[in-house]
C-alpha positions, 0 to 999 in steps of 0.5 A: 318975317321970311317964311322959314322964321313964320314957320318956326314961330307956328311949330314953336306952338305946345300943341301939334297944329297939324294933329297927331294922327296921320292924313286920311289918304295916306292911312287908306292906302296902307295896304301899298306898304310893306314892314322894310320898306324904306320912306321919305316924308318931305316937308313932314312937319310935326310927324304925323305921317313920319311917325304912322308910317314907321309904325308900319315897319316902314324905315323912315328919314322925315324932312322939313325945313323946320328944326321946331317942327322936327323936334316935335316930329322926334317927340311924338315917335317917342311917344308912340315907340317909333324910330323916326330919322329926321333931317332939316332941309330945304327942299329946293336946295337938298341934296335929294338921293338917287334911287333910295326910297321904295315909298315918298309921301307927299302930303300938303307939300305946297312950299314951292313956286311954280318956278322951282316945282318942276325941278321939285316933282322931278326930284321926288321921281329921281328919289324912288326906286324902280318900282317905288310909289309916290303918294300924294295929296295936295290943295286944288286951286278952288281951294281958294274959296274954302280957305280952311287951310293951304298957301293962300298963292294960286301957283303954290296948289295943283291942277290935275294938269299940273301933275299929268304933266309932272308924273305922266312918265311913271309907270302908273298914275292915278289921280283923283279929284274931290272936295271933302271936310277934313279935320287935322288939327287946328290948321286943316279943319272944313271943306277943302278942295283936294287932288290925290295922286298915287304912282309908281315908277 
């Protein structure tokens, strides 16, 4: 089974593996966001963050490679009165836009390999506008000792190096390292060793 059709298969699910409501990080930093502004929410999944930020009064295009999780993506907008733009895409071979989002939310975003993540984080910064934020958070490695959620690959999860690396260019970085129980969903549930990273280009 290819990873896509292992993906399809999980949002193909009646409920929403992931939860409904958005990631903690990113609610504790809706103080960043502004009604207006426009987002990308990539590999957004079920919409959890997609839908909460549109909420916001943020214009939000949502992009998973998984037309399932998409479709559940447009249904909990409706649900919630939302206006939601989804787009299906593999996020190694999209076509990323220059220059057009004032916010990119990146949360669990862990689908590449070490070998295609410097072209990915290089293609989140190109996305942004001047000014723009990235949000993000994502499994350290020693969250292959808690297992309670995340690639089970090494080179699929982040250091702090990894990320100093990636985004030391932008304007403002922060990074913050913590382990902290989480509960989202079915799929997202104890401990998890966690790296948070806020920037601005």
């Amino acid at each position: 089974m290819s990873e896509l059709e292992r993906w399809e298969t999980r949002f193909r699910a009646p409920d929403y593996i992931f939860g409904k409501e958005p990631n903690a990080f990113l609610k504790a930093h809706a103080h960043l966001l502004r009604p207006g502004q426009t987002a990308l929410a990539i590999a957004d999944g079920e919409g959890r963050n997609g839908v909460w930020l549109a909420e916001q009064g943020l214009d939000v295009l949502a992009v998973d490679f998984s037309a399932a999780a998409l479709a559940k993506a447009r249904a909990l907008a409706a649900e919630r009165g939302a206006k939601l733009h989804t787009e299906v895409a593999d996020l190694t071979t999209w076509r990323w836009p220059s220059a057009a989002f004032d916010v990119v939310v990146a949360i669990f975003v862990q689908v590449v390999f070490a070998a295609e993540r410097p072209a990915f984080f290089v293609n989140i910064k190109r996305a942004l506008k001047p000014g723009g934020l990235v949000l993000m958070q994502g499994y350290r490695v020693e969250q292959l000792t808690y297992r309670t959620g995340g690639p089970p690959e090494a080179e699929r999860l982040y250091t702090r190096g990894i990320l100093e690396e990636a985004f030391g260019d932008m304007a403002a970085l922060e990074i913050r390292e913590h382990d902290t129980a989480i509960n989202e969903g079915t799929a997202h549930v104890g401990m998890s060793a966690l790296i948070d990273l806020v920037a601005k280009k």
